[in-house]
C-alpha positions, 0 to 999 in steps of 0.5 A, a space after each residue: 710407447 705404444 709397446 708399452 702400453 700393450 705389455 702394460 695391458 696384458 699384464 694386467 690383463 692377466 692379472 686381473 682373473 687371478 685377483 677375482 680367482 682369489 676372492 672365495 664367494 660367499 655361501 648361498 646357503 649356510 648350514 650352521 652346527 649351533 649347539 649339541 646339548 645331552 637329552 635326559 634319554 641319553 641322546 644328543 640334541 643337534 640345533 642347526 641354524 639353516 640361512 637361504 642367503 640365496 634369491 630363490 625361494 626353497 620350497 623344500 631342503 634335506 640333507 643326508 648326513 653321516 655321523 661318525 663315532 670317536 675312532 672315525 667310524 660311521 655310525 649311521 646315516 641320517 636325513 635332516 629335513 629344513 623344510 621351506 626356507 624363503 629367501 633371506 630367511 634364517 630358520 632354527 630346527 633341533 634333531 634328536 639322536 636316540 642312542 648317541 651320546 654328544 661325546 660319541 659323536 666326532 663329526 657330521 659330513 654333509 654327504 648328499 644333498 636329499 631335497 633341493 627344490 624351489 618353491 614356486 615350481 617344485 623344480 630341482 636347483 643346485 644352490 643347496 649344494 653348491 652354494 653350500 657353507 657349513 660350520 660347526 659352534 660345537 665340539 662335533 666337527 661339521 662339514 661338507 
């Protein structure tokens, strides 16, 4: 009986770690590609919803991006800046892109994270990369 119950728990022993490995947890920060839409000077406007999901107050969030063409080519490297985000807080920022057309453009990568810091101190964190989740509404992939 007592041989029993040892197998018993250290086979759910060992069972257990995988469940909790297997539940993915959810992103502290979320960058989401909302929209792409054709300016009348022939560039392309990217709407991104940014949502601090995280408990810490960002004084500051920028991100480096590359932009890829249609063959997969970077075509340039640019710094998105969210700004100040609270925690909780959802914010709605439009970037032009001069000279990119929507249709040139296949994806965006999150490449680097260029500001990152907390709001009370200035300190650097790391949840906005490693918390990270991006996803993209629009034709243009967008990833990290």
């Amino acid at each position: 009986m007592l041989r029993m119950f040892a197998l018993t728990f250290g086979i759910l022993s060992l069972v257990s770690p995988i469940a909790s490995f297997a539940q993915e947890p959810a992103s502290q920060f979320t960058l989401e590609l909302n929209a792409a839409a054709e300016t009348e000077a022939g560039g392309c406007r990217l709407t991104y919803v940014a949502s601090n999901r995280s408990d810490l107050a960002l004084g500051r969030t920028a991100y480096e991006v590359a932009v890829f063409d249609a063959e997969g080519v970077v075509q340039r490297l640019l710094v998105l800046e969210f700004g100040a985000l609270v925690s909780g807080k959802t914010k709605v920022l439009q970037f032009d892109l001069a000279g990119s057309p929507c249709a040139t453009i296949s994806r965006i990568v999150v490449n680097d994270v260029a500001a990152c810091t907390l709001a009370d101190t200035a300190e650097p964190t790391d949840v906005c990369l490693n918390g990270l989740g991006a996803s993209s509404r629009t034709a243009i992939q967008f990833g990290i």
